[in-house]
C-alpha positions as CSV (number, residue, x, y, z in Angstrom):
1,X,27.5,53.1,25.7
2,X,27.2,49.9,23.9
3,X,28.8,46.9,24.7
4,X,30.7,44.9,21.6
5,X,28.8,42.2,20.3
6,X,31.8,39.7,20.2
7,X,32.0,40.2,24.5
8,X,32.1,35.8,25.7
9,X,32.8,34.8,28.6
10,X,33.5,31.2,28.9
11,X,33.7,29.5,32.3
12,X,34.7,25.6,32.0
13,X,31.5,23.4,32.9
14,X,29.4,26.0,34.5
15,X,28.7,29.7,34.6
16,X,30.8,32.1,37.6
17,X,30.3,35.4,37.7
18,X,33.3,37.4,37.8
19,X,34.6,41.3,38.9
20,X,34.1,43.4,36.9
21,X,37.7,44.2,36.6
22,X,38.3,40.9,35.3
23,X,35.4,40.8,32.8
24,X,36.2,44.2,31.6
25,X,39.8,42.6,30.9
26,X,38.4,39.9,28.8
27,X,35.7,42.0,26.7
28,X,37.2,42.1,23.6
29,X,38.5,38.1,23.4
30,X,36.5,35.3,22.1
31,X,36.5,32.3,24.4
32,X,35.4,29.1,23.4
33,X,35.5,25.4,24.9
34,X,37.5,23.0,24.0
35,X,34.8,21.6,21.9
36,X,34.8,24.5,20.2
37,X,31.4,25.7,21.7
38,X,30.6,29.3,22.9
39,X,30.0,28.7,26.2
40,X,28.3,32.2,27.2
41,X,28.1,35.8,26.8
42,X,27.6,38.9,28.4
43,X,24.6,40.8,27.3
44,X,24.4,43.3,29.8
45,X,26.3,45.0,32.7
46,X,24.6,47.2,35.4
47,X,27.0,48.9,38.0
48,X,28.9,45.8,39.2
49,X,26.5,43.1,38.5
50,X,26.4,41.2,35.1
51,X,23.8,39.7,33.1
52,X,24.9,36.9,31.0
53,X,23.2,35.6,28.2
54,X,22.7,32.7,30.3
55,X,20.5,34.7,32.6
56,X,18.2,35.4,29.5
57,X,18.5,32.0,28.5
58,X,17.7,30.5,31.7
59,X,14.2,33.0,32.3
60,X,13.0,32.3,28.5
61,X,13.7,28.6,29.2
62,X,10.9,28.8,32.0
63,X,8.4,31.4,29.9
64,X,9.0,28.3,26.7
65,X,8.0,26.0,29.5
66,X,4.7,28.0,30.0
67,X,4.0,28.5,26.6
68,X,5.4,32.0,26.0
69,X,6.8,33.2,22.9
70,X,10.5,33.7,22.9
71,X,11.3,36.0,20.2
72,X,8.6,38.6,21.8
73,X,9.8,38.5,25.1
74,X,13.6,38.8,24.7
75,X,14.1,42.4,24.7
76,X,11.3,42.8,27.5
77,X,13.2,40.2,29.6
78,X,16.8,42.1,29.3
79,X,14.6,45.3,30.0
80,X,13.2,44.1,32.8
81,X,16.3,42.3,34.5
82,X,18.5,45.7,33.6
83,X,15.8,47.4,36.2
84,X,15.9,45.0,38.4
85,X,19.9,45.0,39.0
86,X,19.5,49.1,39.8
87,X,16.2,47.7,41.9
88,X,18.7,45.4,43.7
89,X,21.8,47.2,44.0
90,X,19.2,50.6,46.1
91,X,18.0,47.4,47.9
92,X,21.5,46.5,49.3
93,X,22.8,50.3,49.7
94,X,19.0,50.8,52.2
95,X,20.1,47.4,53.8
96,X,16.6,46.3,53.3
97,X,16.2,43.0,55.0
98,X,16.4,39.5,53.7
99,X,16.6,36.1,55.2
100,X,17.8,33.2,53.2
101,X,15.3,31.4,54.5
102,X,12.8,33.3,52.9
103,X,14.9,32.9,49.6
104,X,14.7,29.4,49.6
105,X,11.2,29.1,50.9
106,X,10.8,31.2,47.2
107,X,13.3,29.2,45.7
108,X,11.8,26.1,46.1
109,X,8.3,27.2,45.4
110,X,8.7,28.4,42.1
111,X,10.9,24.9,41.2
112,X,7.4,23.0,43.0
113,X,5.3,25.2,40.5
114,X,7.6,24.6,37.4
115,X,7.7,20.6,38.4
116,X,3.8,20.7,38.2
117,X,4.0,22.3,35.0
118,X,6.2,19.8,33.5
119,X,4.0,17.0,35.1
120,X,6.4,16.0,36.9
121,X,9.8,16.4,38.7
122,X,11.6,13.6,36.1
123,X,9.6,15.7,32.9
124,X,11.5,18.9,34.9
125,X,14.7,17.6,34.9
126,X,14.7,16.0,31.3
127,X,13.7,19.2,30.1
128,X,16.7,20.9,31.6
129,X,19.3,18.0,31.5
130,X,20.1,18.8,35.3
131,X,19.0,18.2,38.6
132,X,16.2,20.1,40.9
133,X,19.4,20.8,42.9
134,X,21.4,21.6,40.0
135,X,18.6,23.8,38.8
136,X,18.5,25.5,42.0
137,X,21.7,26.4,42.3
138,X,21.4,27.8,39.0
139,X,18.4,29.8,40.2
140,X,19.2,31.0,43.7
141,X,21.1,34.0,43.1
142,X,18.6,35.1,40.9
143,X,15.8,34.7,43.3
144,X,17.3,37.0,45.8
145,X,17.8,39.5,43.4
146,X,14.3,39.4,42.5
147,X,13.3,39.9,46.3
148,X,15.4,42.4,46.9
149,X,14.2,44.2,44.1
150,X,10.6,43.8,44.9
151,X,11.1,45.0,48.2
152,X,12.9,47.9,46.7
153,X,9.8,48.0,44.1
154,X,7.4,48.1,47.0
155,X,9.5,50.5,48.6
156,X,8.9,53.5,46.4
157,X,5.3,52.8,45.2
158,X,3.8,51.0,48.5
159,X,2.2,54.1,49.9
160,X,0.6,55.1,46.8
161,X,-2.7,55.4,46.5
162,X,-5.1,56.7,43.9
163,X,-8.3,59.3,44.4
164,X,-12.0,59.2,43.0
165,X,-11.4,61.5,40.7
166,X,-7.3,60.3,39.4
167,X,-9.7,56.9,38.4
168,X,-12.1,59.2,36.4
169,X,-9.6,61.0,34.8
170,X,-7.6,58.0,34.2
171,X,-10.8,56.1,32.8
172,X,-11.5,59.3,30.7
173,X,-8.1,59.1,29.0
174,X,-8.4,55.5,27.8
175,X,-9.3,55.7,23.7
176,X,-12.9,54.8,24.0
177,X,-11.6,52.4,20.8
178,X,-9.7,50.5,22.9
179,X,-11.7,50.1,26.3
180,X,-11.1,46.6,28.3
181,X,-13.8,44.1,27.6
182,X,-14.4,42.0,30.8
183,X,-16.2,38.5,30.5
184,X,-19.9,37.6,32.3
185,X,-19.2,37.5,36.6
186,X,-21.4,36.2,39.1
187,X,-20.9,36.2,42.9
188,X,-22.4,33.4,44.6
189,X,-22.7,32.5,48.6
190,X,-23.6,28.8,49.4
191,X,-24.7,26.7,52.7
192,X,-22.6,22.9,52.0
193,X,-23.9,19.5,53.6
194,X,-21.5,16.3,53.3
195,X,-23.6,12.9,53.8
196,X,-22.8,11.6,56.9
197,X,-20.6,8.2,57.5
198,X,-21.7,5.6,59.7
199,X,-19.1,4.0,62.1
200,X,-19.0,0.9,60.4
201,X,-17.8,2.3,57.2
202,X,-15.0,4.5,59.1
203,X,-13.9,0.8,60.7
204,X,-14.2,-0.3,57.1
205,X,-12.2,2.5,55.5
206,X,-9.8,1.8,59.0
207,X,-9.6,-1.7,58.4
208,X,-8.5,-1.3,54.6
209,X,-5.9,0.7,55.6
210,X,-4.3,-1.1,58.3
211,X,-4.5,-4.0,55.6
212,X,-2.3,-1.9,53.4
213,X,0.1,-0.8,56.1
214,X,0.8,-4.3,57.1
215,X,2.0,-5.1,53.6
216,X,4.4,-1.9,53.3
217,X,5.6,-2.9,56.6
218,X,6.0,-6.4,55.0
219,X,8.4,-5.0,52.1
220,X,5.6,-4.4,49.5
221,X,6.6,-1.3,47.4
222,X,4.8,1.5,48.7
223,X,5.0,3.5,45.1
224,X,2.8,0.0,43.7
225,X,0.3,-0.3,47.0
226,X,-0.4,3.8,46.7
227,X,-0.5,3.6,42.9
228,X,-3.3,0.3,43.4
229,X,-5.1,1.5,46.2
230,X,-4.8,5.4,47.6
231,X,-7.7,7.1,46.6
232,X,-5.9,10.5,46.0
233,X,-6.2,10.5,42.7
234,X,-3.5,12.8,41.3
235,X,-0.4,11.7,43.7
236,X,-1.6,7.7,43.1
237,X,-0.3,8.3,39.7
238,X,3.2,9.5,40.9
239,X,3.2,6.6,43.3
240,X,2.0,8.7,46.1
241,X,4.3,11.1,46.0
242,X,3.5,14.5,46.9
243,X,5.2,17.5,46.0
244,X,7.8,19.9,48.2
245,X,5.5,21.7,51.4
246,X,6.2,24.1,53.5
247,X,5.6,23.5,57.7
248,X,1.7,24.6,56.9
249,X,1.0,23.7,53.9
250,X,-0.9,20.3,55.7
251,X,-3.7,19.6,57.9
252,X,-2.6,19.5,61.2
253,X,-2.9,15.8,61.8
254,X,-1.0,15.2,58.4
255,X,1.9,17.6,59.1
256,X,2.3,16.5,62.8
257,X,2.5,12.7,62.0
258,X,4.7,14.0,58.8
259,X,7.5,16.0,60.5
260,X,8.2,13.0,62.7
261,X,9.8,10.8,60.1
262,X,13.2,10.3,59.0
263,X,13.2,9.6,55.6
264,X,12.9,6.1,54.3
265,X,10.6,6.1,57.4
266,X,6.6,5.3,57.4
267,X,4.0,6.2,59.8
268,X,1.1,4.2,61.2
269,X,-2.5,5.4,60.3
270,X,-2.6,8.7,60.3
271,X,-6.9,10.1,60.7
272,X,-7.5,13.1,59.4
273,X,-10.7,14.9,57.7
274,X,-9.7,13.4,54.6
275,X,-9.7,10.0,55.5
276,X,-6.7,7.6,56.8
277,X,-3.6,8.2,55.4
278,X,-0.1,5.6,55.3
279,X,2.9,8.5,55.0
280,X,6.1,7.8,54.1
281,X,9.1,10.4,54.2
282,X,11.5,11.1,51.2
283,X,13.2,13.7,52.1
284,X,13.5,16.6,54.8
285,X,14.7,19.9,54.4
286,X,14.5,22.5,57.4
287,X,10.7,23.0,57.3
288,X,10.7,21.8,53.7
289,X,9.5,18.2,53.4
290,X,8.7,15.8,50.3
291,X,6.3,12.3,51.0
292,X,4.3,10.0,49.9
293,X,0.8,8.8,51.2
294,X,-1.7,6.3,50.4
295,X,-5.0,8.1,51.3
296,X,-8.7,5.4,51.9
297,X,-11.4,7.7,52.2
298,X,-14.5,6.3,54.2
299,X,-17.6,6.2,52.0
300,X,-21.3,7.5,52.5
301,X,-24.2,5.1,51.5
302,X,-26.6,6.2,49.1
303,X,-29.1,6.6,52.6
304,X,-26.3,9.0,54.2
305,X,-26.6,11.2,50.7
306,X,-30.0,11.1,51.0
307,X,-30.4,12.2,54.5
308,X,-28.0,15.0,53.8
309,X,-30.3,16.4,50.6
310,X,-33.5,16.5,52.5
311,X,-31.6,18.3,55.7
312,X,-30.6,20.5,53.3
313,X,-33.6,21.0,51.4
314,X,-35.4,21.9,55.0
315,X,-32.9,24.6,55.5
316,X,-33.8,25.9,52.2
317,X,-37.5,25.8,52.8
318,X,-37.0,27.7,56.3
319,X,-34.7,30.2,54.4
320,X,-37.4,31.1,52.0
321,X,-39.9,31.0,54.8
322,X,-37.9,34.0,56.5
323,X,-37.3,31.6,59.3
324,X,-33.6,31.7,59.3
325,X,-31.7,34.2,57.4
326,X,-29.1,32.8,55.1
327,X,-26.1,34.2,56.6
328,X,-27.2,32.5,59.4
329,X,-28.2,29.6,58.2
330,X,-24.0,29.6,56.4
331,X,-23.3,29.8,59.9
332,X,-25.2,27.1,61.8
333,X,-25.1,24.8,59.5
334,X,-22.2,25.0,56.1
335,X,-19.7,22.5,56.2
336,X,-17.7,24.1,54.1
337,X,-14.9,26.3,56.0
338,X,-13.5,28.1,53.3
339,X,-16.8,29.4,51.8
340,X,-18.2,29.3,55.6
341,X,-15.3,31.9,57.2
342,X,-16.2,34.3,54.8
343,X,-20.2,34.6,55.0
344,X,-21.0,31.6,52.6
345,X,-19.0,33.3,49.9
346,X,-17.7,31.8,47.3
347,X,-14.2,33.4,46.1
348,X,-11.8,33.7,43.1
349,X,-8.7,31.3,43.2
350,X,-6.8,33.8,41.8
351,X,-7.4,36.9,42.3
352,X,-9.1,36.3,46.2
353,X,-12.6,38.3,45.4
354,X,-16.4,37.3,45.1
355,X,-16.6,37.6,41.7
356,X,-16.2,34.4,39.5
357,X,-15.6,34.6,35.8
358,X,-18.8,32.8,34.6
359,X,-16.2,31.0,31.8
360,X,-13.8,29.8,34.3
361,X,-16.4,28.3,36.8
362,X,-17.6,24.7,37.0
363,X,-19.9,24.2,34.2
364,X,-22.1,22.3,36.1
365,X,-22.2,25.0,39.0
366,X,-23.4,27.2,35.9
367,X,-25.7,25.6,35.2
368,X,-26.9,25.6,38.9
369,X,-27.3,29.3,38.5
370,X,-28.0,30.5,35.2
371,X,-32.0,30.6,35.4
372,X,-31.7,32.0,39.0
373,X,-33.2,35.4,39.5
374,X,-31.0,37.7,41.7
375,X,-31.5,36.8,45.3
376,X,-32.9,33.9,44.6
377,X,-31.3,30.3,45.9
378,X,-31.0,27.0,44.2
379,X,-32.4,23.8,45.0
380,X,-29.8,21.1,46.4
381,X,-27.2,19.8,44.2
382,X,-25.1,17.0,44.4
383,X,-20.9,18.1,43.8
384,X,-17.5,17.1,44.5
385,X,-16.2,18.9,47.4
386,X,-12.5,20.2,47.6
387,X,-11.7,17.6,49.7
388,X,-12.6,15.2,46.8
389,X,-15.6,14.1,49.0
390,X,-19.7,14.0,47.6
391,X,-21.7,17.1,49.2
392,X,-24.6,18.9,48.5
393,X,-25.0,22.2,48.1
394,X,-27.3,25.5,47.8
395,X,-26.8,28.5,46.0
396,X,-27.3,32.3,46.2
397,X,-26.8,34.5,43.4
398,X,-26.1,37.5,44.6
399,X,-24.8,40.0,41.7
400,X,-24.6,39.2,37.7
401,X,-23.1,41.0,34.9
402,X,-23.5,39.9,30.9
403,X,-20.6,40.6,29.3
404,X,-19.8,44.1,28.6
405,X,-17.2,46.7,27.6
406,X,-15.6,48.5,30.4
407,X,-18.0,51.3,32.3
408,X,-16.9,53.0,35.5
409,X,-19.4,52.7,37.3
410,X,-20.0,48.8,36.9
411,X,-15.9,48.5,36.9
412,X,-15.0,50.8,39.7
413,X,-12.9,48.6,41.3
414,X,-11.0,47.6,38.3
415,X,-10.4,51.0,37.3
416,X,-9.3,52.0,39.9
417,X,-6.9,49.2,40.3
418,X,-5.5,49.9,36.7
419,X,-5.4,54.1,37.7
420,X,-3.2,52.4,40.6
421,X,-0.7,50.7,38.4
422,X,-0.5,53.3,36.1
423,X,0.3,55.6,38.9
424,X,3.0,53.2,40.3
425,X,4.6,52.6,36.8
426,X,4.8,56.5,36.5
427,X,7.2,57.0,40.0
428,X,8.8,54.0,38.9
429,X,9.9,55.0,35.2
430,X,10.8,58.6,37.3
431,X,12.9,56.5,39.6
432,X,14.6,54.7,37.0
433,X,15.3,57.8,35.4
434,X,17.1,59.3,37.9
435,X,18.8,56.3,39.0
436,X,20.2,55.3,35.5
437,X,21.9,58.9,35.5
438,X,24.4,57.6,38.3
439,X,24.4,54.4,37.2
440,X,27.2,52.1,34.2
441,X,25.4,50.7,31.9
442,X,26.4,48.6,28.6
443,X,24.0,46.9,26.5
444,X,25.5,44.2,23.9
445,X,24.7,45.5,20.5
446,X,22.9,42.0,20.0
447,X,19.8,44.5,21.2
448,X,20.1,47.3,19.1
449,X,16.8,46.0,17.5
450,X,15.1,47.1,20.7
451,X,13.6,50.3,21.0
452,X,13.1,50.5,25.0
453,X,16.9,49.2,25.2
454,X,18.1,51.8,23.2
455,X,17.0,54.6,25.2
456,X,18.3,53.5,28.0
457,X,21.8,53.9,26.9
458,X,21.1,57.3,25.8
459,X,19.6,58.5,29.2
């Protein structure tokens, strides 16, 4: 059935959701402000739950944000929220659980990712005219509903699993027109030395520090001194400010002097790997909280960087000598933890594996390894460390690939991830299937343009 194009809905100065019975009763009547404004719309209606065109406006407001094309995505978006709602409503019927802790633990993440897209949280909230709370009111009902629906999601397809030969006949099937092309990867393991710094310049980096404390402790503005002095690059330009963490999120040192504070409060020094940090708390929520810091960072000498090259450069030597076996060498001697836990690898942001897209890498690091033969390890190289610190480092290639059009056997694992989704999208489309045969659905005739909309109606 299709829903009448002229269904509004509107709801004084923000958006309610209503009964069904109610909404049902007020289908067929225009509603508009006293401004004369349309205030809202119904676009869809799943079982008991609505989706207003709010709800579509609201998700393609975010997907603008990230550069997405609206026009493209609107019909996938109403898709997509239609299967959620039957996702949501199986959810509730299994009783699957769901703190709201954990919703607004997910709540507030996504509005901490969307602040650092914006640039910041004022550039967030000028783009939406509201508040972060505001916004998040808006938002919260919508995050459970996506939780509960992934859980549903995972529900159905998380046992599935995909056999040597499902990934050759799935790789088989693929037009040979069409096959994925994947960009140059290398995996690389490296063995990280940081100079090391002399007591005098930690009293000296101490010593600034407590110079800058005593003047926020005098009244100074702490946004001016962090914004001056911290040498934290990327929160001195917001005044110090640091954006919404999770108990967790911070060193140990950080997070325990942190949590103390009341907001408005400040902390004396606080030492930690990074240097000494000045923290001052804006605002507390559960374990959610939102500071500022001034971070001074005790420097090497040029003799320190020195010292820490030729150590490393005598680990190199005893590597190549079959004296020490890299791994082991990773393990005696990297200062690197990440890298260091996990056999010297190094490992993909995003996706958590060894292999590094060559064009997404550090050009310099590139360059580090480009003439290396497989197996073979770089000489020392000066970088910045994660910790915004100078090291040096050695490098191991361990695997290359030029760039190359899909192939099973070099791809394995990628195919057989794809045969995976494919096999999950199959039981899911079945699922849906059977579930919209039990379930109401309306569709505003706004969508008739939409193919995959269309068909669900007819279902």
């Amino acid at each position: 059935m299709m829903l009448p194009s002229f269904s509004y809905i509107c709801i004084s100065n923000h958006i309610m959701r209503k009964p069904l019975f109610f909404l049902l009763f007020i289908l067929s009547i225009h509603t508009y402000g006293a401004t004369g404004i349309l205030l809202d719309k119904i676009d869809a209606i799943v079982d008991d739950k609505i989706i207003l065109r709010s709800d579509i406006e609201n998700q393609l407001d975010l997907m603008t944000l990230r550069g997405a094309e609206e026009d493209k995505n609107r019909c996938q978006l109403l898709q997509h929220l239609v299967y959620n709602k039957i996702l949501t409503t199986q959810a509730l019927h299994d009783s699957l659980p769901l703190a709201n802790e954990e919703v607004e633990d997910e709540l507030t993440r996504k509005i901490n990712y969307f602040i650092s897209v914006a640039g910041s949280k004022e550039a967030f909230e000028e783009y939406y005219h509201k508040t972060v709370e505001q916004i998040k009111e808006d938002y919260r009902e919508d995050i459970k509903e996506q939780m509960l629906a992934s859980r549903m999601r995972n529900k159905i397809v998380g046992d599935i699993k995909v056999t040597p030969s499902e990934v050759k006949a799935f790789f088989d099937k693929l037009a040979k027109d069409s096959l994925p092309y994947f960009n140059a990867t290398i995996e690389l393991q490296q063995i990280v030395m940081k100079p090391h710094v002399s007591p005098e310049q930690q009293k000296a980096a101490k010593d600034k520090a407590q110079g800058i404390l005593e003047r926020v402790k005098n009244g100074e503005s702490f946004d001016l001194l962090a914004s001056l002095y911290s040498e934290d690059i990327a929160s001195a330009q917001q005044g110090g400010l640091l954006d919404w963490a999770q108990r967790g999120s911070y060193v140990k040192e950080f997070e325990g002097a942190a949590f103390k504070l009341k907001a408005g409060e400040t902390s004396n020094l606080v030492e930690t790997p990074f240097g000494y940090h000045i923290i001052q708390m804006v605002e507390r929520r559960g374990d959610m909280i939102q500071v500022r810091h001034i971070l001074i960072r005790p420097k090497s000498t040029s003799k320190d960087a020195e010292y820490a090259q030729l150590k490393l450069d005598s680990i190199r030597d005893d590597i190549l000598a079959g004296k020490i076996s890299f791994f082991q060498a990773v393990k005696n001697f990297s200062q690197d933890d990440a890298s260091k836990n996990v056999g010297g690898s190094l490992l993909n942001a995003e996706t958590g594996g060894t292999l590094l897209e060559v064009n997404k890498i550090d050009p310099n690091l590139y360059l580090m390894v480009d003439t290396l033969s497989m197996g073979s390890i770089s000489k020392p190289m000066m970088y910045q460390a994660d910790d915004g610190t100078p090291a040096f480092r050695i490098v191991k290639l361990m695997s290359k690939t030029e760039p190359h059009i899909a192939d099973i056997k070099v791809d394995y694992d990628k195919m057989q991830n794809a045969a995976k989704s494919d096999k999950e999208e199959q039981v899911l489309q079945r699922w849906y299937s059977k579930n919209l045969k039990k379930t109401y659905l309306m569709i505003s005739d706004d969508y008739t343009g939409c193919e995959a909309l269309r068909s669900l109606v007819t279902k």
